[in-house]
N, C-alpha and C positions, 0 to 999 in steps of 0.2 A: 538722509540726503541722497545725491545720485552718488553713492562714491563705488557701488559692486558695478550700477552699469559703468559710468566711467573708466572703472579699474579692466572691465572686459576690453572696451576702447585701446584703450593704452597698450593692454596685453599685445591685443591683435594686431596694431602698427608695428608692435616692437620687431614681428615676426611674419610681417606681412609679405616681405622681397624672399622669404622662402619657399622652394618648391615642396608643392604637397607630395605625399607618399606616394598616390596613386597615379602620378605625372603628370594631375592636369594643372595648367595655371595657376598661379596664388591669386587670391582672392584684391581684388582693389584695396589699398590702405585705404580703412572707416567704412568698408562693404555696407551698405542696411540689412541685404540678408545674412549679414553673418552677424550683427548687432543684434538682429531679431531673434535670432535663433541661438546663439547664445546667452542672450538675456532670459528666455522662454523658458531655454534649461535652467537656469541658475534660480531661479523664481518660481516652477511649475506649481510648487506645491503652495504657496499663496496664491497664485491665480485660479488655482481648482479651489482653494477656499472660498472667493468671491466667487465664482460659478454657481458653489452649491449655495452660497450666500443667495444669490439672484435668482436661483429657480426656485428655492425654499419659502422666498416671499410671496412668487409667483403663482407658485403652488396654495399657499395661503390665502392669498386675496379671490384666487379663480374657485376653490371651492368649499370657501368659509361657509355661504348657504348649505350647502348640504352637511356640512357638520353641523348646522345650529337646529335643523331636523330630527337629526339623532334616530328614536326609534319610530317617532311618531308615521300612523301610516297613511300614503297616499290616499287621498280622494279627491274622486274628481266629482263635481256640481252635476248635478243633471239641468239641462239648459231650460227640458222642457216646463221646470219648477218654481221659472224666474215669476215672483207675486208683484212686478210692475213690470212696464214696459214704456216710457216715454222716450216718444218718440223713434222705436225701434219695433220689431216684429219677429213672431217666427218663420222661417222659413221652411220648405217646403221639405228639406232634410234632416229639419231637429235645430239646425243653428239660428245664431240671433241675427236680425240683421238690423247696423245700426244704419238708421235713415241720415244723420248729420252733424253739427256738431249742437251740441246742448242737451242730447241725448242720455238714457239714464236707463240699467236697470239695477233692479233690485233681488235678491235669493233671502231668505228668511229660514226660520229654523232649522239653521245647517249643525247645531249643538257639537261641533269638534273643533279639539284644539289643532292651531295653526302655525306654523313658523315662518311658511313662503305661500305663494300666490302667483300661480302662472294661466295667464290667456295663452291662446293661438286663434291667429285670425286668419281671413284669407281676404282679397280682394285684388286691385287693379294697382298696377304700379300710381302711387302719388306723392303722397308728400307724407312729413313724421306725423303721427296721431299721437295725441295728450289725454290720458284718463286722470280722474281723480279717482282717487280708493279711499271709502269709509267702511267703517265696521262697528260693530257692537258689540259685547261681551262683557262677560262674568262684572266686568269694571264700570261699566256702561250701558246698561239693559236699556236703558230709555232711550237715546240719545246716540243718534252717529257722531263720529270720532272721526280728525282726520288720518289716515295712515298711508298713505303716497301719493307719487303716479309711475305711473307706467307708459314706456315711452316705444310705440312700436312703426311698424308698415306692415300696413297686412299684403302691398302686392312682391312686398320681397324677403330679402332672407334672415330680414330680424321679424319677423310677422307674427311670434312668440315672443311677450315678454315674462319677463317671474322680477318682480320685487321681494322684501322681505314684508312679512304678514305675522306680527307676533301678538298673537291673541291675549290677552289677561285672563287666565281659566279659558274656558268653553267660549270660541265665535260664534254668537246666536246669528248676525245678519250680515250681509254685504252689499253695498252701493257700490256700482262704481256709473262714473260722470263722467262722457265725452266732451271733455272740452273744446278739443280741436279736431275735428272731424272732417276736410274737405267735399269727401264723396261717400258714397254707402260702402257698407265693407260689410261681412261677418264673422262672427264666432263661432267659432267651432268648438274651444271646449275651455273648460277652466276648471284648473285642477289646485286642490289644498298640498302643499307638502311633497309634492312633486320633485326629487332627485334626478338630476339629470348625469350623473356621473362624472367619472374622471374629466377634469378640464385643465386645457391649459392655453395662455392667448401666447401666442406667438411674440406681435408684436407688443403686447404690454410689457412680455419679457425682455426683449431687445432695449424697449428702454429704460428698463428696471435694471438690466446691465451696465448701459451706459451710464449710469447712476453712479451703479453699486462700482463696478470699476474705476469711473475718474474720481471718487471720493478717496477710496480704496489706494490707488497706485497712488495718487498726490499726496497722498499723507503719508503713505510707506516712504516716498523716493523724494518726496521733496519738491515736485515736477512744480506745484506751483512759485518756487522762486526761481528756475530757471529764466534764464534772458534773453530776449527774442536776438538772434542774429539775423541779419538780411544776408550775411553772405554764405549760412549755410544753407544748402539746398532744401533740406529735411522742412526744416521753417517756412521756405517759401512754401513748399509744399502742402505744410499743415497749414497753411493761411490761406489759399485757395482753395483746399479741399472744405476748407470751412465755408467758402464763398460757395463752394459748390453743396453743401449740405442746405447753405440756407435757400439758393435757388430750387433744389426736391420739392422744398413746404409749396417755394411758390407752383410749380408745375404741379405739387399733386392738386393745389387748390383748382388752378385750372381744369385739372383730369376732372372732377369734381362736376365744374363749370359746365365745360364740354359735353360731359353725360346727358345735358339735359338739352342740348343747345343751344346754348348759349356763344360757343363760338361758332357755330355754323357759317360758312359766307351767304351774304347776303345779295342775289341775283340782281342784276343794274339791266338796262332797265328796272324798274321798282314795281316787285308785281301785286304789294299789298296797297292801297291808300298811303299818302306821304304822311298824314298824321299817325300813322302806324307805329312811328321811326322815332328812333333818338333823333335830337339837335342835327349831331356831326351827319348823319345819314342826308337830312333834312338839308344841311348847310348843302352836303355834297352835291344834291339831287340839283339846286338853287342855281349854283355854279355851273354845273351840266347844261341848262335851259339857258344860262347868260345872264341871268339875274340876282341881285343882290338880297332882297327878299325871297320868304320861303312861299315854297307853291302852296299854299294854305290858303284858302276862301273865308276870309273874315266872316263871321257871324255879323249880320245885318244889325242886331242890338246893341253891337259896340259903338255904332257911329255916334249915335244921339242919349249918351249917359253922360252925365255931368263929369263925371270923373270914372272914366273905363278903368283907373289902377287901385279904385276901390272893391276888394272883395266884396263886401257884403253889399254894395250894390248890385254887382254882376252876377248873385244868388239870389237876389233881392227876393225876386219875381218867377225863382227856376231853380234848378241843381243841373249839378253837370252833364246829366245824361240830355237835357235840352237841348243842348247848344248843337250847332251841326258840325264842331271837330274840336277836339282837343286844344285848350288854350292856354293851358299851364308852363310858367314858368317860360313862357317866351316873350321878345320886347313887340309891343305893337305900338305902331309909329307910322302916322301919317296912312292910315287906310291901310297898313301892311303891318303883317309879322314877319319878325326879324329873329333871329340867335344872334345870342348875347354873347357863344360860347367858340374859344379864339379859335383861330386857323391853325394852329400849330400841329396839331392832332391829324389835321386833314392831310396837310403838307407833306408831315412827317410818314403815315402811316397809311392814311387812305389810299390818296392819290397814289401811292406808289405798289400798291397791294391792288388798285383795280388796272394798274398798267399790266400788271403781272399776270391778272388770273381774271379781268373784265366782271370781276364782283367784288365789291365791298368783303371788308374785315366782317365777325363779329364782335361785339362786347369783350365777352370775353378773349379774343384773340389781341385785340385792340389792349388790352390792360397786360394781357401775359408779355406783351412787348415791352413796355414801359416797365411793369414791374421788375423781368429780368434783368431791364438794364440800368433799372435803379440799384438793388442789388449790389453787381460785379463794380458800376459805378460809384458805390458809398464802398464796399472794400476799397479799391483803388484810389478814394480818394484818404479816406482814411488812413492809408498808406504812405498817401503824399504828405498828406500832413504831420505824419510821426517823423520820416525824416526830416523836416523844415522845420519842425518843434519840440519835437522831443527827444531830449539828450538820450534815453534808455527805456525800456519799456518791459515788462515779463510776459514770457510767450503765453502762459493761460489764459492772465487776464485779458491781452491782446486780441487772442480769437476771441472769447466767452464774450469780453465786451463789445467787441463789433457785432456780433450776433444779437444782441441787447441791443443796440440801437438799431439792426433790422427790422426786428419787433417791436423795440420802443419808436418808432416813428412813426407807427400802424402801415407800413407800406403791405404785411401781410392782410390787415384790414380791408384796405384801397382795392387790392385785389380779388377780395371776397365778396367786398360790394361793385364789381362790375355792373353799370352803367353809364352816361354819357355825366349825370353829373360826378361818377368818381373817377372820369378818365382824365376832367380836366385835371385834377387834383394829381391824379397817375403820372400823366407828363408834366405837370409841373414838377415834380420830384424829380424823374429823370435829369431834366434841362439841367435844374438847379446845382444837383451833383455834377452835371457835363461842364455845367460854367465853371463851375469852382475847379474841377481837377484840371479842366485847362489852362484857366487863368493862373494859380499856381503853378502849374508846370512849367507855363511859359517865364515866369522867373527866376525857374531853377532850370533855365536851359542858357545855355551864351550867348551872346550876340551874335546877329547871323539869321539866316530865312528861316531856319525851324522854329526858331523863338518865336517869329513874325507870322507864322501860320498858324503857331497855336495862338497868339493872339486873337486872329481873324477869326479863329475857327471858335475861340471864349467869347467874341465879341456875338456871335454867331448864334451859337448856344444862349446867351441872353437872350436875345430877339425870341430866339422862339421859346423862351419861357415866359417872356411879357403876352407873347401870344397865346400862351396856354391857360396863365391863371396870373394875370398882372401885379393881384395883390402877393406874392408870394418873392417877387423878383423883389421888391424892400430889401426884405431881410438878406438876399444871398448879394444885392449891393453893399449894404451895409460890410457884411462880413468882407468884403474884396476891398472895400474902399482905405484901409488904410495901410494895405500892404502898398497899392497903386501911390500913395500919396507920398509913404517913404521913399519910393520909390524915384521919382520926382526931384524929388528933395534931397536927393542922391548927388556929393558934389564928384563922386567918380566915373560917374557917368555923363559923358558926351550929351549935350542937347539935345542934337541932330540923331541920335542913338532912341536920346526919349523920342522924338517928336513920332519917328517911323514907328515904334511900339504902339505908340498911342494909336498914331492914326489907322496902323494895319486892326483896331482894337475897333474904333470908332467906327471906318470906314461902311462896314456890310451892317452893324449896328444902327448909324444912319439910313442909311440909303432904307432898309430895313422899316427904320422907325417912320419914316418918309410915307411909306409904303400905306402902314399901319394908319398914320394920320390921316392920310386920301380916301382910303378903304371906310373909319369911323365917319368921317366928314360927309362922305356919298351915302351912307344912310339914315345918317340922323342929324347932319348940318352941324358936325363939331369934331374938331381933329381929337378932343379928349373924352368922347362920347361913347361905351362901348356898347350900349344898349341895355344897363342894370339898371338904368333909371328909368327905361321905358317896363319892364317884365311885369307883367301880369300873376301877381304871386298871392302870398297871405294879406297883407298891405300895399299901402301904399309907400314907397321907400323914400322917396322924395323926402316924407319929412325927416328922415333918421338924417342925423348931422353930426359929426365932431364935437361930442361936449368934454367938459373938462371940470364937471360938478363935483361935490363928495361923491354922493351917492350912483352914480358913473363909475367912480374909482375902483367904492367898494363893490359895485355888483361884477365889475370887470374881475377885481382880485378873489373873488371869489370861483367864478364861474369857469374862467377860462386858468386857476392859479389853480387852485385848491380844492375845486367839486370830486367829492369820491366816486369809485363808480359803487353801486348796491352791489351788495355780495351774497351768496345762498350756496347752500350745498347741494345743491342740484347742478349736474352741469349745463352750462357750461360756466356753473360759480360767479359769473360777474354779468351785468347788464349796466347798459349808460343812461339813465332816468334825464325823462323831458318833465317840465314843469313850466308854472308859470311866474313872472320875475317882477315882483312887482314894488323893487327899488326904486325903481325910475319913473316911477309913478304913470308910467306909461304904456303903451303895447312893447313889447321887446317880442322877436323869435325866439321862442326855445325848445329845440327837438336836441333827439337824442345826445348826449354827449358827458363829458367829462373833463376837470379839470388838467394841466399839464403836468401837476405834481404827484397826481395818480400813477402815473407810467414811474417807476422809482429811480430809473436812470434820470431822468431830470432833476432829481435831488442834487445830484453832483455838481449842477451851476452855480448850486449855492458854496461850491471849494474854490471860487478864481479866485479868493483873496488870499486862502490860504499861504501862508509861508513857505510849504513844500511844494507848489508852483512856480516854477523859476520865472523869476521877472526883469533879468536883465536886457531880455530880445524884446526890443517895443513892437516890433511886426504884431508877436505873437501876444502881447500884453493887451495891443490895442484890436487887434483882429478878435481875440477872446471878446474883450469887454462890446466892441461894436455888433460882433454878431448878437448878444444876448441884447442889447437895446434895438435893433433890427428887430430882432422877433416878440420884444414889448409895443414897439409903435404898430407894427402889421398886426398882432392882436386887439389892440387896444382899439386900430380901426375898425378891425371885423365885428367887434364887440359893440362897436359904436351903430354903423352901416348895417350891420348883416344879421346880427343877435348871435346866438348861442348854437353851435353846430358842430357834431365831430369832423364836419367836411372841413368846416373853416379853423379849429387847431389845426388839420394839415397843412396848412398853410407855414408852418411854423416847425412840426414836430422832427422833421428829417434836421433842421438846423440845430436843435434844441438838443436832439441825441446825439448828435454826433460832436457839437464842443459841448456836450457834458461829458461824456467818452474821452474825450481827449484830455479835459480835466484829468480826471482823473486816475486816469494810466500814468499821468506824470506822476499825480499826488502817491500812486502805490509805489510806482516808482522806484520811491523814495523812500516807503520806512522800511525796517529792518525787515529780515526777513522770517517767516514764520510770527509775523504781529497781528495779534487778532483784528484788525482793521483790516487786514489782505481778505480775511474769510469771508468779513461781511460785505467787503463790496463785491467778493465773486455768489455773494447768497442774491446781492441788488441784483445782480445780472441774472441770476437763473430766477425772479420772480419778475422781472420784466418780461425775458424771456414767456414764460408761465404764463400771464396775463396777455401779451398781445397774441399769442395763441390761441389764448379764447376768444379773443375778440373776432377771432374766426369765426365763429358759430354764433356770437353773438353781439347783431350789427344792427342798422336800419334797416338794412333788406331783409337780412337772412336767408340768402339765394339758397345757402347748404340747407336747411332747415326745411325751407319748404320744396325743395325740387331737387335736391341731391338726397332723399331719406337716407342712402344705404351709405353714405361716405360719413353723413354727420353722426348714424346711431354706431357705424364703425369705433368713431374716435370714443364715441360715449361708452363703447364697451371698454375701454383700456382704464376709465371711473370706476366701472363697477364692479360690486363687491358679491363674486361668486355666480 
C-alpha cells in the first residue's frame, strides 16, 4: 500500500516548523520536493530495478535481429544479376530503378542461408513504399513463398529497410513486388544477413518505461486504490498534465500534418480555381462575392438528365475527368451548387483567422483548433460531471479513463483525417463538449447573472453545433434534456427564477435558429432544408427513409453495434473494412468503418443497470439512460439516411465514451480494493487507448501514410523487432 510514502508525509509535518541546520527556511508542511526526494531515497533501489527492467527489454526487442544472425555471414546481392526485371531497369550506376508500382524483380541462385534482408533505396521525398518479399528454398525449390514486406521512403531517413528473412536450408531465389510505388525511386543495394549493430530507440524505450513503471509502482504502492481529491493540489495537477499529455498526440499529429502542408494559410483572394477548395473555402469565397451559392459553373449536362442525383446516369456517358469541374458531394439546386456543410466552422474559425491574417486557415490548422479544444473541453467536462455525480472516484482510473475516452471517441482519428468532411465532425465535437460543460455548469452556479450567461453562452454553443453537424446536437439534447426538466419541476425554485434561465437559454438560440431557417429557406425554399437532399453523391438519397423493418434492425445492430475492426500483425494492426450490405435488400453506403462495441470503453454502457451505480439522483439516472437512447436514435438515423461510415459513428462516439467513463468510475468506485475487476477495466482503458492510436495511421485518408512517410514509419519503428 502507500503506508512508507505516507509514513515519510507524516514524518515531515511532524517536523516541519523546524529550523534546518544550515539556517535556511524549513521547508512548507507536505513540500512535493521534499516528498520526491525522500521517496526516491527510500525506494532507489526498486526504481533502478525497473530502469534496468526497461532498458533490458529495450535492448532485446532493438536488437533481437542481429542475434537471430549469429555467425552467418554478410552478403550483399549484386544488383547487376537481377534474371527479371518488370517493369524496372538498370541504371546508369549499377542500381535498379523501379518505374512504379506493380513493379518486380527477381535474383536466382543466391544458394546462402539467410536470417534478415535489408534494401537501401534512394530517391525524392514522397510517400511510404510497400514491397512484398517471396523466396525459395531448401523447403520450396518450385514455388515462391510468401515472407513479408518491407516498409520504406527512399527520399528520407528510413530509405533502408531489413525484415526478417529466415531461409529453410539454403535461399535459392528472391522476389520482391512493389506494391505501392508512387514515383520512380532506386536501389542501391541489398544485402543477406546484414548486422547493423548496437541499437537502441529512444523513444520506444520512454514508453516501455512508462509501462514498466506504472505497472511496477502501482502494484508495489497500491497507487491504483488511491482517491482522487479535488482539493489537493498534486491531483489537480496530475489531471491536467494528463489533459496536457493528451493534447502532445494531438499537436504532434498536426506537426505531422503541417510537414506536408496541410496547414499552410490559404491566400484570399483565391489564387487556384474555386473548385480546387474544400466546401468551407468554397462557402467562404460565396459569401465574399455576396452570394449564397458557390462560384462553380454548372456542367451544361446537368440541366437536361432525368434525374441529375442519379450516379450512374451522370457517368452514364463520361467519368469524372469530363465534366468541366468537380461535382462531388455538393447540393445542386435550381441551376446552382450549393454546400451543404454548416456555418459554424466559417463563423467560428474562418472569418476570424482571415480578419487576423487576410488569409484563410488551412485544414489542418482548422482541425488543430477544434481538436484541442475538444480535448481540454472533454477533460473539463468530465470533470464537471464527476462532481454532480459521482460520490468518489480513484485517481488512476480517473486520468487513464479519460484518456480512453479521448481515444475512444476517435477525436485522435478526426484529427488525422483533416479535411472539410472531418472538420464538420471536428466541430461538432468541440460545440457538443462546449454545450454540455456549460449547460451543467450553469446549474451548479446560484442564481444571479453568472448563471444567466452561462446559460446564453450553452444556448449559444447549441446553435453552433446545429450549425456544424445537425445530426449530432440529438444526442447532446437528449443528454441535457432531463437535468432542464427536473429542473422545472423544481418546487424551490421561484418561476420567475425558471422563466429568466430559460429564456437567457432560448434567447440567442432562437434569434439563432431564426437565422438558420432564413439562410435554409433562401436556397433551397424550406426553413428545414440543409442541402443533403440536393448533393450529388454515390445515390440518390431521396429514397433513403426511416424504416423500422427487422432486417433494418438487424443490419443497424450489427454494423454500427458490433462490426469488428480486421486485425493483422503488421502495423498498424487494425484496419476498418468497407463491404457491401445486403440486408436490406437494397443499395446501402458502406465505406470504411466499424462497429461501437469495437472501441472497448463502450462495453461499459452495458454497467448502467448495474447495482454499484448509485441510483438514488434521478438527474443522473435519467441523464445516463437519455444520453445512451440519444446516441441510439442519431445512429439508427444515420444508419437509415446516410449508411455505414466512420464519419457518421462520430456523431455519437464523444457521447458514448464519456458516459461510459462515467459509468464506470463510479462502478470501480465501489468494489474493494485491489479486486481483480479494478485491473481489468484499467487493461479496457489501455486497449482503447492502443487502438484509437492506430487508428491514427489507419483511416480513410491516411494523410500520415501517404504524405508524412517519416512520422508514420517513425512510429512503425517503436513495432519493430530489431
Amino acid at each position: 500500500m502507500t503506508g512508507d510514502f505516507l509514513h515519510s508525509i507524516i514524518f515531515f509535518k511532524k517536523n516541519s516548523g523546524k529550523d534546518r541546520r544550515d539556517g535556511t527556511p524549513p521547508i512548507l508542511p507536505g513540500g512535493l520536493s521534499y516528498r520526491i526526494t525522500n521517496f526516491l531515497r527510500r525506494h532507489l533501489l526498486f526504481l533502478m530495478l525497473l530502469l534496468c527492467l526497461s532498458s533490458g527489454i529495450e535492448l532485446l526487442l532493438a536488437n533481437s535481429r542481429d542475434f537471430s544472425i549469429g555467425s552467418l555471414p554478410e552478403q550483399e546481392i549484386p544488383l547487376s544479376q537481377a534474371s527479371a526485371l518488370n517493369g524496372a531497369s538498370l541504371g546508369e550506376n549499377g542500381e535498379i530503378l523501379i518505374h512504379g508500382a506493380g513493379s518486380s524483380i527477381e535474383f536466382t541462385g543466391l544458394d546462402a542461408s539467410s536470417r534478415t534482408l535489408t534494401i537501401y533505396t534512394a530517391g525524392n521525398p514522397g510517400t511510404v513504399n510497400i514491397a512484398s518479399c517471396y523466396l525459395t528454398d531448401d523447403a520450396s525449390q518450385y514455388g515462391y513463398q510468401d515472407a513479408g514486406y518491407l516498409y520504406f521512403h527512399p527520399g528520407g531517413g528510413h530509405c533502408y529497410t531489413r525484415i526478417r528473412l529466415d531461409s529453410n536450408g539454403s535461399l535459392h531465389s528472391l522476389r520482391l513486388s512493389f506494391d505501392r510505388a508512387k514515383e520512380e525511386f532506386a536501389i542501391t543495394r541489398i544485402v543477406l544477413n546484414e548486422k547493423r549493430g548496437f541499437h537502441f530507440d529512444k523513444l520506444r524505450f520512454l514508453l516501455l518505461s512508462g509501462i514498466v513503471f506504472g505497472i511496477g509502482l502501482s502494484l508495489r504502492f497500491g497507487w491504483r486504490n488511491i482517491r482522487f481529491q479535488e482539493e489537493r493540489r498534486l491531483h489537480r495537477l496530475l489531471f491536467w498534465g494528463t489533459a496536457l499529455g493528451n493534447l502532445c498526440v494531438i499537436f504532434w499529429i498536426a506537426k505531422a500534418l503541417f510537414s506536408f502542408g496541410l496547414g499552410e494559410s490559404i491566400p484570399y483572394p483565391l489564387e487556384e480555381p474555386v473548385s480546387s477548395y474544400g466546401a468551407y473555402v468554397q462557402q467562404f469565397d460565396a459569401f465574399q462575392k455576396g452570394q449564397l451559392y458557390l462560384d462553380l459553373e454548372p456542367d451544361a449536362r446537368l440541366a437536361w438528365m432525368e434525374n441529375v442525383y442519379d450516379y450512374t446516369e451522370r457517368i452514364k456517358d463520361s467519368n469524372i475527368e469530363d465534366w468541366d469541374q468537380p461535382y462531388w458531394d455538393r447540393a445542386y439546386y435550381d441551376g446552382q451548387y450549393y454546400s451543404y456543410f454548416g456555418t459554424g466552422p466559417l463563423l467560428t474559425i474562418y472569418y476570424p483567422y482571415y480578419l487576423l491574417t487576410g488569409a484563410l486557415p488551412g485544414d489542418a490548422f482548422v482541425s488543430l483548433v477544434f481538436s484541442s479544444a475538444s480535448v481540454l473541453l472533454l477533460f473539463a467536462l468530465v470533470n464537471e460531471l464527476r462532481r454532480r455525480f459521482l460520490p468518489k472516484v480513484r485517481l488512476i482510473p480517473y486520468l487513464l479513463g479519460t484518456t480512453a475516452a479521448v481515444f475512444g471517441s476517435f477525436l485522435p482519428l478526426m484529427m488525422a483525417s483533416s479535411c472539410f468532411y472531418y472538420i464538420a465532425g471536428n466541430a461538432a465535437m468541440a460545440f457538443l463538449l462546449l454545450f454540455l460543460l456549460l449547460f451543467f455548469r450553469a446549474f451548479s452556479t446560484p442564481q444571479g447573472i453568472p448563471r444567466r450567461i452561462l446559460a446564453a453562452a450553452s444556448g449559444l454553443s447549441l446553435l453552433l453545433l446545429i450549425t456544424s453537424r445537425p445530426n449530432a446536437s440529438i444526442a447532446a439534447v437528449f443528454a441535457a434534456a432531463p437535468c432542464a426538466i427536473l429542473y422545472l419541476m423544481e418546487k424551490e425554485v421561484s418561476i420567475w427564477n425558471k422563466c429568466k434561465d430559460m429564456a437567457c437559454f432560448l434567447l440567442p438560440l432562437s434569434a439563432g435558429a431564426a437565422a438558420l431557417c432564413a439562410y435554409n429557406y433562401a436556397r433551397f425554399g424550406s426553413i428545414l432544408e440543409f442541402g443533403t437532399s440536393y448533393q450529388l453523391t454515390v445515390s440518390d438519397i431521396t429514397y433513403n427513409s426511416l424504416a423500422f423493418a427487422p432486417e433494418y434492425f438487424l443490419g443497424y445492430l450489427y454494423y454500427y453495434i458490433l462490426q469488428p475492426v480486421a486485425t493483422e500483425l503488421t502495423f498498424p494492426f487494425i484496419r476498418m473494412d468497407a463491404g457491401t450490405i445486403f440486408v436490406t435488400g437494397n443499395y446501402t453506403y458502406h465505406a470504411a468503418s466499424m462497429g461501437l462495441l469495437a472501441m472497448p470503453i463502450n462495453l461499459f454502457l452495458g454497467f448502467f443497470p448495474h447495482r454499484h451505480i448509485h441510483k438514488e439522483d434521478r438527474c443522473k439516472r435519467f441523464t445516463y439512460l437519455f444520453a445512451i437512447i440519444g446516441c441510439i436514435v442519431v445512429s439508427y438515423l444515420d444508419y437509415c439516411i446516410g449508411g455505414v461510415f466512420i464519419r457518421y459513428l462520430c456523431d455519437i462516439s464523444i457521447v458514448t465514451a464519456l458516459f461510459a467513463l462515467l459509468i464506470i468510475l463510479e462502478y470501480e468506485a465501489r468494489i474493494e480494493d485491489g479486486h481483480f475487476a479494478g485491473r481489468v477495466i484499467l487493461a479496457v482503458f489501455c486497449v482503447t487507448i492502443f487502438l484509437g492510436a492506430m487508428l491514427i495511421f489507419s483511416n480513410e485518408n491516411c494523410l500520415l501514410l501517404n504524405d508524412a512517410p517519416e512520422y508514420y514509419l517513425r512510429i512503425m519503428d517503436i513495432f519493430r523487432l530489431g
